[in-house]
N, C-alpha and C positions, 0 to 999 in steps of 0.2 A: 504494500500500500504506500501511494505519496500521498506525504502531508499536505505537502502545495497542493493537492487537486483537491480535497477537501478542506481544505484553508477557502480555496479560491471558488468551490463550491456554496459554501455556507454564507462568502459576500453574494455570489449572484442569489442565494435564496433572500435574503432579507434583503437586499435592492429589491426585488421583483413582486415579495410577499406582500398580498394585500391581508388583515384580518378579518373582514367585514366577507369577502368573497371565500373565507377558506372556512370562515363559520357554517355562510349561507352553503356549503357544498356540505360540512357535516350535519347540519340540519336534516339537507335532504338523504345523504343517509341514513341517518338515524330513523325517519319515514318511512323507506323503503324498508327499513328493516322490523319494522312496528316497534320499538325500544327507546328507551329514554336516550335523550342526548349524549346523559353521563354514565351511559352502561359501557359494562366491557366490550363487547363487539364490537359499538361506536370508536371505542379508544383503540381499540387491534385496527381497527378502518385508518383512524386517525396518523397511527402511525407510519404502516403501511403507506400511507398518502405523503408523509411527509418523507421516509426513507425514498419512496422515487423520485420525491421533486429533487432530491440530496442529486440521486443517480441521473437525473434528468440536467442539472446544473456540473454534472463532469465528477461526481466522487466516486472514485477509482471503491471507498469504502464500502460504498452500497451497491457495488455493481450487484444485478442480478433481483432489484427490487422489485421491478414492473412485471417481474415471472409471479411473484410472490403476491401482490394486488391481484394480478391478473385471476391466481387460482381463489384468492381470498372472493374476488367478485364471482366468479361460479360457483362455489360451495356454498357461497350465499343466497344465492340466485337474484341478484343483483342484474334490473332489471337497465335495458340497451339506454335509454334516455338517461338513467341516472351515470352509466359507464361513461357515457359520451360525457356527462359534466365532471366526472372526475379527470378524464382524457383534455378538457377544455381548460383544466383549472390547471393541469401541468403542464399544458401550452407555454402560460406566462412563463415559464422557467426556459425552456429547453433552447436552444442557440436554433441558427438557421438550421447549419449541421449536420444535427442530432435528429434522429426516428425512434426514441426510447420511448415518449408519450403516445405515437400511433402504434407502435409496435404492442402497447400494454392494451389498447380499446380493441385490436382486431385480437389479439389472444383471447381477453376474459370473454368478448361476443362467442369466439368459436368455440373454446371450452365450453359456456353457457348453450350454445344451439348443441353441440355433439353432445351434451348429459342429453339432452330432450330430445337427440335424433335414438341413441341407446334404448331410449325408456322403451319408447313404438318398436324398436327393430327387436327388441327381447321378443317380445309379444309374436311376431311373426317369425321365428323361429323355433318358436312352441307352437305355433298354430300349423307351422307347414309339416312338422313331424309328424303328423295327423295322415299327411296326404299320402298315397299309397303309387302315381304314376310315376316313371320314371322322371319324367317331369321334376314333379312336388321334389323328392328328394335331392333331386340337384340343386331344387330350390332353396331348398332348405342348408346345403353345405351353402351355399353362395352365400346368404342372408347369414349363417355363424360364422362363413371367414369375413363377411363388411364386422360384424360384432367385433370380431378381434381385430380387425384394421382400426375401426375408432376407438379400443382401448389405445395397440401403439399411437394410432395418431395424438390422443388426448395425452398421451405421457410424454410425449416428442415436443407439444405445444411446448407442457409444462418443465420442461428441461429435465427429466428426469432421467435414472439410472438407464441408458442406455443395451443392458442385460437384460431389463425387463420390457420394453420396445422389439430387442430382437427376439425372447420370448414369443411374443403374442403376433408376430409376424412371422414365427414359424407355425403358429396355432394356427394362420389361416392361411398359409400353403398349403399344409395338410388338408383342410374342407375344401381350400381353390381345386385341390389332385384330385379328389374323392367326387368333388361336383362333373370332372371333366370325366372321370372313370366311368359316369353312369351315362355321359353324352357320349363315349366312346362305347361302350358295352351295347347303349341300346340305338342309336343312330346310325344309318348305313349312311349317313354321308359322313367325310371326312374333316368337318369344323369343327370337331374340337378336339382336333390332334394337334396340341401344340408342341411337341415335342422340340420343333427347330428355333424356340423361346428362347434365349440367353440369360441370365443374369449378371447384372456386374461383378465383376472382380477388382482387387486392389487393384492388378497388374492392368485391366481395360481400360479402368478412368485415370491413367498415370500419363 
């Protein structure tokens, strides 16, 4: 860590801090979240909000904070209008530059729509196990490798342990094989032989 970038951090936040505008933002938090102003949630929010505007103004200290908002506003379910005003309110901070502040409103939106793409896609993966055509079944591997693609994708967003991303992106090559085994097995035309498919390697994208 440099100290000069958070020295030189902590002048751009209070040059740019308004209090009247970072209230009126945990206000509306606090709203969204049905809770008093001076609950803990509101204060997790609070600081959160304040550790990115740190990251947003160049501190090397907090890098990695707007991952951290980001997952705080999906777990909360913290709705598009109120993310846009916390995205609005670290605006004032961030240089030309910098894409920390957009970077944080298209994370929490996507993490917040992939919980709610999951919830329905669960559903239909139980409902298609029901169905009996060759069909149905493929449908069904397809519909649990998308499940396990918005697990990796949602833990990719969130910057996480990269073991557990390549986890769940073998989980759905496995359904991708099994969907393709039953369009090979029972189709006499040959679309869904992909076998001439590559994957990357270190050595391909070098």
């Amino acid at each position: 860590m440099s100290d000069s970038t958070l020295y030189t951090a902590h002048a751009r936040y209070h040059e740019k801090f308004v209090n009247a505008i970072y209230r009126a933002l945990l206000d509306q938090i606090a709203a969204e979240l049905r809770v008093e102003r001076e609950s803990e949630k509101v204060a997790e929010a609070a600081n959160l909000v304040i550790d990115t505007a740190l990251e947003v103004c160049g501190s090397q200290a907090h890098a990695g904070a707007h991952i951290r908002l980001a997952i705080y506003c999906a777990s909360h379910a913290i709705t598009p209008p109120t993310t846009r005003a916390i995205a609005e309110y670290l605006y004032r901070f961030e240089p030309p530059w910098e894409s920390t502040a957009i970077d944080f409103e298209a994370t929490a939106k996507a993490l917040l729509s992939a919980r709610a793409a999951r919830y329905h896609l669960r559903d239909a993966v139980t409902l298609t196990s029901d169905i009996h055509s060759w069909q149905g079944r493929m449908a069904h591997e397809l519909l649990a490798a998308s499940d396990y693609l918005l697990l990796a994708a949602t833990h990719s967003l969130a910057q996480g342990d990269p073991t557990y991303t390549h986890e769940k992106l073998s989980f759905a090559l496995n359904r991708v094989t099994l969907a393709l085994y039953e369009g090979i097995l029972n189709s006499d035309a040959p679309l869904f032989d992909l076998s001439t498919h590559r994957f990357p390697t270190r050595r391909s994208v070098r």
